[in-house]
C-alpha positions in Angstrom: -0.9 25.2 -39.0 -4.3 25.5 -38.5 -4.9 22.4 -36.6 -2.2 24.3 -34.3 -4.1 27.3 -33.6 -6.9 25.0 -32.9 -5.3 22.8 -30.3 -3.5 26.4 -28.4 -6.7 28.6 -28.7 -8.8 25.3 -26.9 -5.8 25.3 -23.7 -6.2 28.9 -23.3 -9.0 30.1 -20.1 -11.6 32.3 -21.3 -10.8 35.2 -18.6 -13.9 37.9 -18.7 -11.1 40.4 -16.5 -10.2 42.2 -20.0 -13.5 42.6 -20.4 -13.9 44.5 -17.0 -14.4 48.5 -16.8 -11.2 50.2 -16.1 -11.7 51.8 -12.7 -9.1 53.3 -11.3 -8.9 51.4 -7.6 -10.7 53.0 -4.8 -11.6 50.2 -2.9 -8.2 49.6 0.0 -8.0 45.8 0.1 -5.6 44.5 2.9 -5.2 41.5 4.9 -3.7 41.0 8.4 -1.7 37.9 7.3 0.8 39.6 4.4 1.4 42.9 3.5 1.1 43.9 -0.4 3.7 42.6 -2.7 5.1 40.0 0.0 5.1 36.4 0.8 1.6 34.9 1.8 2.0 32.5 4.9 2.2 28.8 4.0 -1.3 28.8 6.2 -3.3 30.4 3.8 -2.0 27.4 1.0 -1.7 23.9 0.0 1.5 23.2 2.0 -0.6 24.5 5.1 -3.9 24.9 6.4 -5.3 25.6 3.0 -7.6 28.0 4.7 -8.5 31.7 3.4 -6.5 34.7 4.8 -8.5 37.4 6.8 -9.3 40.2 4.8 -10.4 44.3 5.3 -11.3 46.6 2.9 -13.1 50.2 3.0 -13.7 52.7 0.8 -17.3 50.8 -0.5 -19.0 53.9 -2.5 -22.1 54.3 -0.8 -24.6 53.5 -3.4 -22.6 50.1 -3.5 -25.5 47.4 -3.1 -23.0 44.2 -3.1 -19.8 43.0 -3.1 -17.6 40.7 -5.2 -14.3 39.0 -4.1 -12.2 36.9 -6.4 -9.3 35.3 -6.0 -6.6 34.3 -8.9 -3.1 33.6 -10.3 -2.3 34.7 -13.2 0.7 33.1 -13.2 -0.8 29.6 -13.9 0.9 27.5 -16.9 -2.4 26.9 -18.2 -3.9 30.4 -18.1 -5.4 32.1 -15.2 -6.4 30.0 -12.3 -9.0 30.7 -10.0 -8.6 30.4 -6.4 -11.8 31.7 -4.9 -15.2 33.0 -6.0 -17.7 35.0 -3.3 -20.3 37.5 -4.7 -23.6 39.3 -3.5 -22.0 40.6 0.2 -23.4 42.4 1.6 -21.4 46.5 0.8 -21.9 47.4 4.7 -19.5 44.0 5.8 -16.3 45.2 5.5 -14.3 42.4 6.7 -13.8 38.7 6.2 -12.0 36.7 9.0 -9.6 34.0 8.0 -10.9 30.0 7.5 -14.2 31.1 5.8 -16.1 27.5 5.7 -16.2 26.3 1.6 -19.7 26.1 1.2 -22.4 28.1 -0.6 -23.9 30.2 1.6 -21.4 32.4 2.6 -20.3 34.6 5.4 -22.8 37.7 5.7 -25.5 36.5 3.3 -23.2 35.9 0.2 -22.8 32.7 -2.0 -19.5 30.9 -3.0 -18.8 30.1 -6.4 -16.6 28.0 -7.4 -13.2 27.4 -8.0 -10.7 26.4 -11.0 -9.7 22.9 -8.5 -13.7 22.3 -9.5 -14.6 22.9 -5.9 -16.7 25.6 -3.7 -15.0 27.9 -1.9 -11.3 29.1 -1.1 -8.4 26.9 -1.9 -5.2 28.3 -1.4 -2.1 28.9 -3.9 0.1 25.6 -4.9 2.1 26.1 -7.4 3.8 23.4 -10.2 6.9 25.8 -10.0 8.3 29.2 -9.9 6.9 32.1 -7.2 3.2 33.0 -8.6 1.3 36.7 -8.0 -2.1 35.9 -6.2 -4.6 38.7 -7.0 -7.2 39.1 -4.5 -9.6 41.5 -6.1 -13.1 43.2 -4.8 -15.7 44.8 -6.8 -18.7 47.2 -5.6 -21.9 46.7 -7.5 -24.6 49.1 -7.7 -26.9 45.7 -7.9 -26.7 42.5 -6.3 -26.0 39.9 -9.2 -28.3 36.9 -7.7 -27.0 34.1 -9.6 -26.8 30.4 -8.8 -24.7 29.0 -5.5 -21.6 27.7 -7.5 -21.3 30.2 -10.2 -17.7 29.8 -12.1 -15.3 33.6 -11.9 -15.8 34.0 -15.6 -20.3 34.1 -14.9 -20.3 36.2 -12.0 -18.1 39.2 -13.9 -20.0 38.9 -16.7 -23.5 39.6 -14.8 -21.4 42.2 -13.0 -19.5 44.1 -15.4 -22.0 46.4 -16.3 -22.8 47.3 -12.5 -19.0 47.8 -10.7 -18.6 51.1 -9.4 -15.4 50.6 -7.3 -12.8 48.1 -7.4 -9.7 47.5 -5.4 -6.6 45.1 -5.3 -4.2 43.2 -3.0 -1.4 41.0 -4.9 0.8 38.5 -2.5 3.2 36.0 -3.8 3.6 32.6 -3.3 6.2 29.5 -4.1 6.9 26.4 -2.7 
């Protein structure tokens, strides 16, 4: 039995999101490609262009001093999987246009961290099965975090967590 618990506690992802502040969301995420709740265009995902979808937000409290945007399916047979990893924007951007370029320096002075494929940037949803819930999330800090280019989801909450002031939330589904 124990050897069990072992072998099932070392397959499950260490997710920091539980760990998060409970903020009721202020922050109104939305993207010109899918409305909430709906199907996100084979463009933004493996079976397409595998390029990130244009996003808007507003709402950023104005003592914000950075911005955090995460990307996720919870869905994932193995735990949650991450999709997309950009921290330290800048609070006064309050849009990201679609196709931002994977590499470390991001758009508007931020850095991409990387994702669960291992890789820098945005990769889009592909999933083994089954239609998946993609959570792109947003976090206002009242700090900038100014951690290493390539920083993994689960590092870049955990510098944040005690700094988010506002949060917000779009969910689109996926399946192939």
């Amino acid at each position: 039995m124990g050897l069990i618990f072992i072998a099932l506690t070392a397959c499950r992802t260490n997710d920091v999101d539980a760990e998060l502040p409970k903020l009721e969301p202020t922050i109104q995420l939305q993207s010109s490609a899918f409305a909430a709740d709906t199907s996100i265009p084979s463009e933004y995902t493996c079976d397409g262009e595998d390029r990130s979808p244009p996003l808007s937000w507003d709402a950023v409290p104005s003592e914000a001093q950075s911005l955090i945007l995460i990307a996720d399916d919870p869905d994932a047979p193995g735990g949650t999987f991450v999709h997309w990893v950009l921290y330290d924007l800048s609070p006064q951007t309050l849009q990201l246009p679609g196709g931002v370029t994977p590499v470390t320096q991001g758009p508007q002075q931020s850095v991409q961290g990387k994702n669960s494929f291992g890789k820098i940037g945005y990769r889009g949803p592909c999933p083994p099965s089954g239609t998946h819930r993609y959570f792109f999330k947003i976090y206002a800090l009242d700090q900038k975090i100014e951690i290493e280019p390539g920083a993994k989801k689960n590092k870049v909450l955990l510098a944040a967590k005690e700094h988010i002031i506002a949060t917000g939330e779009l969910m689109g589904r996926y399946s192939r």
